[in-house]
MDTraj code that builds the backbone (N, CA, C; nanometers):
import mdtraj as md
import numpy as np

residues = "UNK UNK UNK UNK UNK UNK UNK UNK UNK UNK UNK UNK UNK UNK UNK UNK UNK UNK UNK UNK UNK UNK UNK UNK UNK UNK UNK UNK UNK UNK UNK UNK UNK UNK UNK UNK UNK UNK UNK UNK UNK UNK UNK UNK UNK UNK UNK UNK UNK UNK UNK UNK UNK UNK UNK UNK UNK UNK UNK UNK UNK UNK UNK UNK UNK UNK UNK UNK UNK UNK UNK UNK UNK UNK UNK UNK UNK UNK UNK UNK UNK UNK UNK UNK UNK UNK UNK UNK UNK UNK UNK UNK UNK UNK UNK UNK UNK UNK UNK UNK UNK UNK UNK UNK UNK UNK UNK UNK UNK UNK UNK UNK UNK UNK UNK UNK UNK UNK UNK UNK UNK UNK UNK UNK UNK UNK UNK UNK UNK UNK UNK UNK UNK UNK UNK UNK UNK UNK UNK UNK UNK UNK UNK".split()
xyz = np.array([
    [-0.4990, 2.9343, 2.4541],
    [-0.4682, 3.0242, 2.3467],
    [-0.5921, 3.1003, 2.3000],
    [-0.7341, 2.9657, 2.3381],
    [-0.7904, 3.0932, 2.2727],
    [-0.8893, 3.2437, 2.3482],
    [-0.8362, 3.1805, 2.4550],
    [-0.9502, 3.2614, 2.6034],
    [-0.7975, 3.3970, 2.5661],
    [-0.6748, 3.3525, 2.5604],
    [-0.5882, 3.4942, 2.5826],
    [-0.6392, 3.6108, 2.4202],
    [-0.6736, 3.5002, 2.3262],
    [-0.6952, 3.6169, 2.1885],
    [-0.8428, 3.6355, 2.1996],
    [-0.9051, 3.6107, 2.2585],
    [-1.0383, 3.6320, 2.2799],
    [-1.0009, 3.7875, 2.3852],
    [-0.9889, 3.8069, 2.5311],
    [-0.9713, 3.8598, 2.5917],
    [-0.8856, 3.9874, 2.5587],
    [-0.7303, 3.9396, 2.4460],
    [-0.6448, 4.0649, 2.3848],
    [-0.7651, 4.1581, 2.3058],
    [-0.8460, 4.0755, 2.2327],
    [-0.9669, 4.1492, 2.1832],
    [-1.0896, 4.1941, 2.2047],
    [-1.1017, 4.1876, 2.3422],
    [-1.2477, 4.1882, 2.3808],
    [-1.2120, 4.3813, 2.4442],
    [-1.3169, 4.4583, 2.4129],
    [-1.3534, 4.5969, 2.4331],
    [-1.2950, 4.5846, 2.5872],
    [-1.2387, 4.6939, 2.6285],
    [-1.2164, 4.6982, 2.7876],
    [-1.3358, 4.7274, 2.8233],
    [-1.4256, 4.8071, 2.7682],
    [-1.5412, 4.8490, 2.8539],
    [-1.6323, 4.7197, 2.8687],
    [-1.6327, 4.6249, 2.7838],
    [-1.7193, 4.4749, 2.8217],
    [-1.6143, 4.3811, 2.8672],
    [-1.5475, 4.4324, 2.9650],
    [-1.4268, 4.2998, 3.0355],
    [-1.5140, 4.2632, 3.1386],
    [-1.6611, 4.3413, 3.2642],
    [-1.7522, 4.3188, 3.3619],
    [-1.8463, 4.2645, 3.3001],
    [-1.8658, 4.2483, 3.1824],
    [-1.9531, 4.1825, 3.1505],
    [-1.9898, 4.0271, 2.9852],
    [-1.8614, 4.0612, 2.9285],
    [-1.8633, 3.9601, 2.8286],
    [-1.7552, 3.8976, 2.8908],
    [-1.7741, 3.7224, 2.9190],
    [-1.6246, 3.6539, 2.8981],
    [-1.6136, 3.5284, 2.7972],
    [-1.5007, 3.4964, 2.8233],
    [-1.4597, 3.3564, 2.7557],
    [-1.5162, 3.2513, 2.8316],
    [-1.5602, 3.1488, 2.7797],
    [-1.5484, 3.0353, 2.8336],
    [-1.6304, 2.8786, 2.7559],
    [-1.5009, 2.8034, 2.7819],
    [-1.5270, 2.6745, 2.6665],
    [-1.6515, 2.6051, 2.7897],
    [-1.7384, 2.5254, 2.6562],
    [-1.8172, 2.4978, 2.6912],
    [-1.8417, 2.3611, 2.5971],
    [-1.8944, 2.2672, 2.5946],
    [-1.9674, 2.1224, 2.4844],
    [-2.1245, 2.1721, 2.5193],
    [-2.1075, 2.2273, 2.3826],
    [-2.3031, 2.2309, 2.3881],
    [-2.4104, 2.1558, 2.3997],
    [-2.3073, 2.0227, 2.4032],
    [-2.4123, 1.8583, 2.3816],
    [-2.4595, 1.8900, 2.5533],
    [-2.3935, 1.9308, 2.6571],
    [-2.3955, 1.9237, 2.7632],
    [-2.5157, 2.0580, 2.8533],
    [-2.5654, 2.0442, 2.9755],
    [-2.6220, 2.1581, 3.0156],
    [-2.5325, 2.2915, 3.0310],
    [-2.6217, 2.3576, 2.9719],
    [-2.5718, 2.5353, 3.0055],
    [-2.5294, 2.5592, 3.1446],
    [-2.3865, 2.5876, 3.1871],
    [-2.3421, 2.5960, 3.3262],
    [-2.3638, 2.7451, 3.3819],
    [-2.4033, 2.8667, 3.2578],
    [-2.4470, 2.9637, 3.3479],
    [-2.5752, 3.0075, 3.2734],
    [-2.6596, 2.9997, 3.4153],
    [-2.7826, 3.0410, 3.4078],
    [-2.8296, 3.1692, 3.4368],
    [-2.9381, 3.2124, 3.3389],
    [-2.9920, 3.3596, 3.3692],
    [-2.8894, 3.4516, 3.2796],
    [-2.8514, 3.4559, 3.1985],
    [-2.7545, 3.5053, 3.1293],
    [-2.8963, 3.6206, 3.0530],
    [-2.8540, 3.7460, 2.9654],
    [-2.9042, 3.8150, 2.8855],
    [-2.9149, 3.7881, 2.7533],
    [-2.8261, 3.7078, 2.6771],
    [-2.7985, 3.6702, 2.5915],
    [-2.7269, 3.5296, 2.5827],
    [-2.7539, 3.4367, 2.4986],
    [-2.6834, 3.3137, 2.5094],
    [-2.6624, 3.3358, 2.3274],
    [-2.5463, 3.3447, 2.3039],
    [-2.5086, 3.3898, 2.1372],
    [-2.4697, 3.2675, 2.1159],
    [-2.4613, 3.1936, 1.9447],
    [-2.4053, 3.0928, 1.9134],
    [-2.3728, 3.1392, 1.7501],
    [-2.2415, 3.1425, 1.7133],
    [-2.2175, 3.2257, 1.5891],
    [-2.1598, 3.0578, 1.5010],
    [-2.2368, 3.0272, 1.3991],
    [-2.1945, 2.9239, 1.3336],
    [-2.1314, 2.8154, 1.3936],
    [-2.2390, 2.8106, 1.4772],
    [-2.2867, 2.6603, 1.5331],
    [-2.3793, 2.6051, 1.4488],
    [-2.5110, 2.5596, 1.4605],
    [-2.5903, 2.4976, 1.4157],
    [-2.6036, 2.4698, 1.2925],
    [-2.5638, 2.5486, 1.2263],
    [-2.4901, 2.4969, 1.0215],
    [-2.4467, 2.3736, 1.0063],
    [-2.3717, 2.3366, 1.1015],
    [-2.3256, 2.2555, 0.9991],
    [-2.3675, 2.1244, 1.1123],
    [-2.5024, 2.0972, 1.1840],
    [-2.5264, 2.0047, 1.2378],
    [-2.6843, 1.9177, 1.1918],
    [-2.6858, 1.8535, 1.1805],
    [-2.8219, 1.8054, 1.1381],
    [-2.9601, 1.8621, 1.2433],
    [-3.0775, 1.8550, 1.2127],
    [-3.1845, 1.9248, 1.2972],
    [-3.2218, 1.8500, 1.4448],
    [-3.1809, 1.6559, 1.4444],
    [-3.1766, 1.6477, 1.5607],
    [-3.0787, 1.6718, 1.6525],
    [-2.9648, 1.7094, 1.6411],
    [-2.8033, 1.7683, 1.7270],
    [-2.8584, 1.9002, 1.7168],
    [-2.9154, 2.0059, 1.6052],
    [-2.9229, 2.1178, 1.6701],
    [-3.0517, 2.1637, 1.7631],
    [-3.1198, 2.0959, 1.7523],
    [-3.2701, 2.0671, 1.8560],
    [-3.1511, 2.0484, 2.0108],
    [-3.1246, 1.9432, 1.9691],
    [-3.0081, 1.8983, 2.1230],
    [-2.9626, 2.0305, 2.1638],
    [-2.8814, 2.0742, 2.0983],
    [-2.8049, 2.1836, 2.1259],
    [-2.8888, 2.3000, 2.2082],
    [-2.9929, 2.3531, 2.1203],
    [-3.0969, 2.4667, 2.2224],
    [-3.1731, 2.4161, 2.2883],
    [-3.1724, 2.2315, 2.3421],
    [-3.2467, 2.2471, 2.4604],
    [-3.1552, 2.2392, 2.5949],
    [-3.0073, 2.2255, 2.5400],
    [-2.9072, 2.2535, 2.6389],
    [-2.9133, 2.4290, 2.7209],
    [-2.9815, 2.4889, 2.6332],
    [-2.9485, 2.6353, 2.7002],
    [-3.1340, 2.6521, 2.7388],
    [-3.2162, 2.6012, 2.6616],
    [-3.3775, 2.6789, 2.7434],
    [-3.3830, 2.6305, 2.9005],
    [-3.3697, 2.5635, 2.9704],
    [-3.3360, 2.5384, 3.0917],
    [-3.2695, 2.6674, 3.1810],
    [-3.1595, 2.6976, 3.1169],
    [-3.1106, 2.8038, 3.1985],
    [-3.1186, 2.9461, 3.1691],
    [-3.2264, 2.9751, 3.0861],
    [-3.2835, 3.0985, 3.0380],
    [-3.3542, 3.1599, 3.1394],
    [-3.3900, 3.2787, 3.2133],
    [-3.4762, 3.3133, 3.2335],
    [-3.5913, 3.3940, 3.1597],
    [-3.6340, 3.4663, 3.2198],
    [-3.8159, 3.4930, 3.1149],
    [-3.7535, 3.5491, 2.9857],
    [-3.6530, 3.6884, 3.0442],
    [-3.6131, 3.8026, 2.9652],
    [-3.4670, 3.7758, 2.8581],
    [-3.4418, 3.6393, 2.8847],
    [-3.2978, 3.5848, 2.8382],
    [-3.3615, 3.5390, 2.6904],
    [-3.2629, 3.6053, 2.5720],
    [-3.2446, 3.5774, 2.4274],
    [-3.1545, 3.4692, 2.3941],
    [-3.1988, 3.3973, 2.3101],
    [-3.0815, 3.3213, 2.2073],
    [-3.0220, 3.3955, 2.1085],
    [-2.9181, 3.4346, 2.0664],
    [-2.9053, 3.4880, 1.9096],
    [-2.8386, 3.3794, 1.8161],
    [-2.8704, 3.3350, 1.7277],
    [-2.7915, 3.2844, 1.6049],
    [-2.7644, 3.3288, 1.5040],
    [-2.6651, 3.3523, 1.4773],
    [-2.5270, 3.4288, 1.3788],
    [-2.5044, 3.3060, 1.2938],
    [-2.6000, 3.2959, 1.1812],
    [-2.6081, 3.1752, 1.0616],
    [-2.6693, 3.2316, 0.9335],
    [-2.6494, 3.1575, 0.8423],
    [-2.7168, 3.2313, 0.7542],
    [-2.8824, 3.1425, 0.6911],
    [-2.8989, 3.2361, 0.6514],
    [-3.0924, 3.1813, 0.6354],
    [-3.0871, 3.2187, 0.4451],
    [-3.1756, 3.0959, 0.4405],
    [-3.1800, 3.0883, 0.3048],
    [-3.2828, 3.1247, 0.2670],
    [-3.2921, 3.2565, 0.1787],
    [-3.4036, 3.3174, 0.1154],
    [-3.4678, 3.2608, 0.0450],
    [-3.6510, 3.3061, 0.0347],
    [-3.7355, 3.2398, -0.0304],
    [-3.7023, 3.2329, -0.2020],
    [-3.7525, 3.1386, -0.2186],
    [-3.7415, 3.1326, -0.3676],
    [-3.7170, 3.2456, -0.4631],
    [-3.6566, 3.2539, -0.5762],
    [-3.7213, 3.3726, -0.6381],
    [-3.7027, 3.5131, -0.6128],
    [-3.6481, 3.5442, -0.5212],
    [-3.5748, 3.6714, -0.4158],
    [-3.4521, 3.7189, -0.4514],
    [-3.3740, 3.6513, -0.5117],
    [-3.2305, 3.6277, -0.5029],
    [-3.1905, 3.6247, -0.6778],
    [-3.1236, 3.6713, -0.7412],
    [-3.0762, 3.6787, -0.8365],
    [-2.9760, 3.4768, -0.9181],
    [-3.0414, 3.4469, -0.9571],
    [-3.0215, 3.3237, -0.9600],
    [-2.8700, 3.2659, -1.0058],
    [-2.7643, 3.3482, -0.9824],
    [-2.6276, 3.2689, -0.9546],
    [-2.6111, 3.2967, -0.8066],
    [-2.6748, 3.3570, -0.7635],
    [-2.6966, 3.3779, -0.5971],
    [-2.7829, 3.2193, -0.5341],
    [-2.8844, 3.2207, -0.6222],
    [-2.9647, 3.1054, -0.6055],
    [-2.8933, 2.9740, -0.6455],
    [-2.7888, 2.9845, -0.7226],
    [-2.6988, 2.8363, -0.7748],
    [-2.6257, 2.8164, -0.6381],
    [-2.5601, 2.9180, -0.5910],
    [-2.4095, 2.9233, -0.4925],
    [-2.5074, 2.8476, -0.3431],
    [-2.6237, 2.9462, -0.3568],
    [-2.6695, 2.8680, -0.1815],
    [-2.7000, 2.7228, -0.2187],
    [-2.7785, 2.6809, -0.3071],
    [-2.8484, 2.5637, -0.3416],
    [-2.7294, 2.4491, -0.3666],
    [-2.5804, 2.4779, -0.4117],
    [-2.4531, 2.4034, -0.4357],
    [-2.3986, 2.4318, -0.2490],
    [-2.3812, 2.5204, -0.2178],
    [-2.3707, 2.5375, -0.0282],
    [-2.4641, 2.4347, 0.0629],
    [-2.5894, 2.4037, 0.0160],
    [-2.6555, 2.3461, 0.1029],
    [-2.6465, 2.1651, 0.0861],
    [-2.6166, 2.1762, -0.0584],
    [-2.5641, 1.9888, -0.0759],
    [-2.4661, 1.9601, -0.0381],
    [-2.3720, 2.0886, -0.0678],
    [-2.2448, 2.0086, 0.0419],
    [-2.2495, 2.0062, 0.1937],
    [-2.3299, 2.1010, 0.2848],
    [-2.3668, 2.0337, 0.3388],
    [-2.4350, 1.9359, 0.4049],
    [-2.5155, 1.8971, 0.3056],
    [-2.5967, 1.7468, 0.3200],
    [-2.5032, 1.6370, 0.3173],
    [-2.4035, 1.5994, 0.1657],
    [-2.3209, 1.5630, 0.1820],
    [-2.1934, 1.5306, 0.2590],
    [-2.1515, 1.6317, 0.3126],
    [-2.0313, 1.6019, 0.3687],
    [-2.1118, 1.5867, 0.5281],
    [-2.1897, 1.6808, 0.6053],
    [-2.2158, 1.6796, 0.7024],
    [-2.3314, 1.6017, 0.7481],
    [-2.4301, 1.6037, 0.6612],
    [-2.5576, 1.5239, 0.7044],
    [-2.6440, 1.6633, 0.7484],
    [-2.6045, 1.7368, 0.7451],
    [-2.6266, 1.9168, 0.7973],
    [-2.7626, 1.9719, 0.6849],
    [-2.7928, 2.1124, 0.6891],
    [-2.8134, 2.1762, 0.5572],
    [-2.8679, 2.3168, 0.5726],
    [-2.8583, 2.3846, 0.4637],
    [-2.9037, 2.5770, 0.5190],
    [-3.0495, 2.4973, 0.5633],
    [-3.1147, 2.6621, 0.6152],
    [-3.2097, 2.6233, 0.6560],
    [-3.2788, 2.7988, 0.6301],
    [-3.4315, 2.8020, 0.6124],
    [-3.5109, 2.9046, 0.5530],
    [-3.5507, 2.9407, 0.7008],
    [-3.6056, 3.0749, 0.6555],
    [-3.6700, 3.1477, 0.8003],
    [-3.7648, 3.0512, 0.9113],
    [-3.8550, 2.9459, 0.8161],
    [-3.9400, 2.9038, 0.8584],
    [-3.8639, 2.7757, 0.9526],
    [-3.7363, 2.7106, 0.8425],
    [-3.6710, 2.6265, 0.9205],
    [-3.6522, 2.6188, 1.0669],
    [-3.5704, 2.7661, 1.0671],
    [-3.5642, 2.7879, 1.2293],
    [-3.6659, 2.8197, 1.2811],
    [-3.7333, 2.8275, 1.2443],
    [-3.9185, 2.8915, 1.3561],
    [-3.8963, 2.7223, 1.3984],
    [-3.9055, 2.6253, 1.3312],
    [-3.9792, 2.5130, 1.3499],
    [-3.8389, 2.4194, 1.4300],
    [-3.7109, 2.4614, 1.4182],
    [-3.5962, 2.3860, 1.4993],
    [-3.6578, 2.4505, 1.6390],
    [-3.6563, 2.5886, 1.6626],
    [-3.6319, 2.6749, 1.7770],
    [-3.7464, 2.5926, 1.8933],
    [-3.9093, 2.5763, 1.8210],
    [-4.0373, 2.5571, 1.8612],
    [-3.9842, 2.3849, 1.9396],
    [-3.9356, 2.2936, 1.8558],
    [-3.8985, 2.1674, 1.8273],
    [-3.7956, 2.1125, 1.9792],
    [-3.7200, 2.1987, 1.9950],
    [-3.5816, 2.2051, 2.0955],
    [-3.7136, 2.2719, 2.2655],
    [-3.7948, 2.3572, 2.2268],
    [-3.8900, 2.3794, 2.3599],
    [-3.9946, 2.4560, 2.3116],
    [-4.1338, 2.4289, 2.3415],
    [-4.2623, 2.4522, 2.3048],
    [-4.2457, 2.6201, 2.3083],
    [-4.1508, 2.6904, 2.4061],
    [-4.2099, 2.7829, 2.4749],
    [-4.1140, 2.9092, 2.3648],
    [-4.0108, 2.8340, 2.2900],
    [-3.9253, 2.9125, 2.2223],
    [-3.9917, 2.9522, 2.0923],
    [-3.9478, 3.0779, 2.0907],
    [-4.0296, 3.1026, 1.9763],
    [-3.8991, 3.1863, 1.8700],
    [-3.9293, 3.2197, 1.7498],
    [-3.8656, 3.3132, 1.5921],
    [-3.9097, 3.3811, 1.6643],
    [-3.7989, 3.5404, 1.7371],
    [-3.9445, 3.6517, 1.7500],
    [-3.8590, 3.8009, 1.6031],
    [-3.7214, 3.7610, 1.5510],
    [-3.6955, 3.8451, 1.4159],
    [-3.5761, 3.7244, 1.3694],
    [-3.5208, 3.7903, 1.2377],
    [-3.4714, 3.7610, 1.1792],
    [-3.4390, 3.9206, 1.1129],
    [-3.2594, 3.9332, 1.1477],
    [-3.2043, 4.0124, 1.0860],
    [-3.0966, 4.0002, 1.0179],
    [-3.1006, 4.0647, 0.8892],
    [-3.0015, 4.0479, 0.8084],
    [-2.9349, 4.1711, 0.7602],
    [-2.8370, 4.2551, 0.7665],
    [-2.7618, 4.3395, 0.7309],
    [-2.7134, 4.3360, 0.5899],
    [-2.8160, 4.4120, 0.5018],
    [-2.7448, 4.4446, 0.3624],
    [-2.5808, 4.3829, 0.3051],
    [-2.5982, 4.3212, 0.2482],
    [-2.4824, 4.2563, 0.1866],
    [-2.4110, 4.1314, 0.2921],
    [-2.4565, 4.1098, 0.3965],
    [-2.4207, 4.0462, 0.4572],
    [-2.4530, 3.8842, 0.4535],
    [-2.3663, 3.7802, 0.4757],
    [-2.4378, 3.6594, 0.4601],
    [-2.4808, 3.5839, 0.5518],
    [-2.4427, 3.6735, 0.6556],
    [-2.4974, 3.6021, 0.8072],
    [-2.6278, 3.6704, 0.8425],
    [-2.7520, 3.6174, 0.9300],
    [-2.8484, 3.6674, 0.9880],
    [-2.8422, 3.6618, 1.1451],
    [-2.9075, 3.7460, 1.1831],
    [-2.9024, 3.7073, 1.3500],
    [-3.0931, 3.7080, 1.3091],
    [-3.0337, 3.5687, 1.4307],
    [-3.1840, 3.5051, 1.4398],
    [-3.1884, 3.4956, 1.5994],
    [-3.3300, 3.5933, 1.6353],
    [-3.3266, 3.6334, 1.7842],
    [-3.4295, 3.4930, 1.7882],
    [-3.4120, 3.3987, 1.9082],
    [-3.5365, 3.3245, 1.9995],
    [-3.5389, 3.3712, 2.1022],
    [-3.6535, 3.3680, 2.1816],
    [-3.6786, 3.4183, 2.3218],
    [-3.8118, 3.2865, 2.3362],
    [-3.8357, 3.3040, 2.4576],
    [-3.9299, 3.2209, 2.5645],
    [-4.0705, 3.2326, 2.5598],
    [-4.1486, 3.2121, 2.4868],
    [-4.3063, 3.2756, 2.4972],
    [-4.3602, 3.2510, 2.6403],
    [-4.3977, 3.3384, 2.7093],
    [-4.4717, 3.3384, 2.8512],
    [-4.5800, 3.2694, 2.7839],
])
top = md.Topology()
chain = top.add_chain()
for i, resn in enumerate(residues, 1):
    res = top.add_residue(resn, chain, resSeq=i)
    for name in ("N", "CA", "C"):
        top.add_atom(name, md.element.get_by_symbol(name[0]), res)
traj = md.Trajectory(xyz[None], top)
């Protein structure tokens, strides 16, 4: 069901090149050399040693020029944020401590998961789209 609503929706012009396919991230990356290896609200809600696990399932099958993106949200520095903005993330991040054992995580967080999962991975941006609550957080491979 979900490869057919994935596919009813996927652009005809990226049918040669984006597909479906289920995967357990606990497990090795089955295609290698890819351009992009995307993970959209994954790692949220997993604690830092499962999501370490998780991206050293895919640096293996990266090559030089191959990106990670993560589609998560990043918790702004202190003081940045208008402080019922600052209540909502800070009440968001205990529940997931609580319920998951999980928790947000700051720019620096992911520098230090990405580094943690393989020496060679590095933060190389962090983008966030105006009003948006998700960031894409690019890793790539330091030569």
């Amino acid at each position: 069901m979900l490869e057919e609503s994935f596919n009813a929706n996927r652009p005809a012009a990226l049918a040669n090149r984006v597909s479906f396919q289920e995967h357990d991230f606990f497990k090795p990356q089955p295609i290698h050399g890819a351009d992009i290896y995307f993970l959209k609200n994954v790692l949220h809600d997993w604690s830092d040693p499962y999501a370490i696990k998780i991206l050293q399932q895919l640096t293996p099958a990266m090559k030089p020029s191959s990106r990670i993106l993560i589609m998560e949200g990043v918790i702004p520095p202190a003081g940045t944020v208008p402080s019922g903005a600052s209540r909502l993330i800070s009440g968001l991040d205990i529940q997931m401590m609580v319920g998951l054992n999980a928790r947000g995580r700051t720019a620096e967080d992911w520098a230090v998961i990405l580094k943690e999962a393989d020496e060679r991975l590095i933060l190389r941006s962090i983008n966030q789209p105006l009003g948006s609550p998700f960031a894409i957080i690019e890793g790539v491979l330091q030569s």
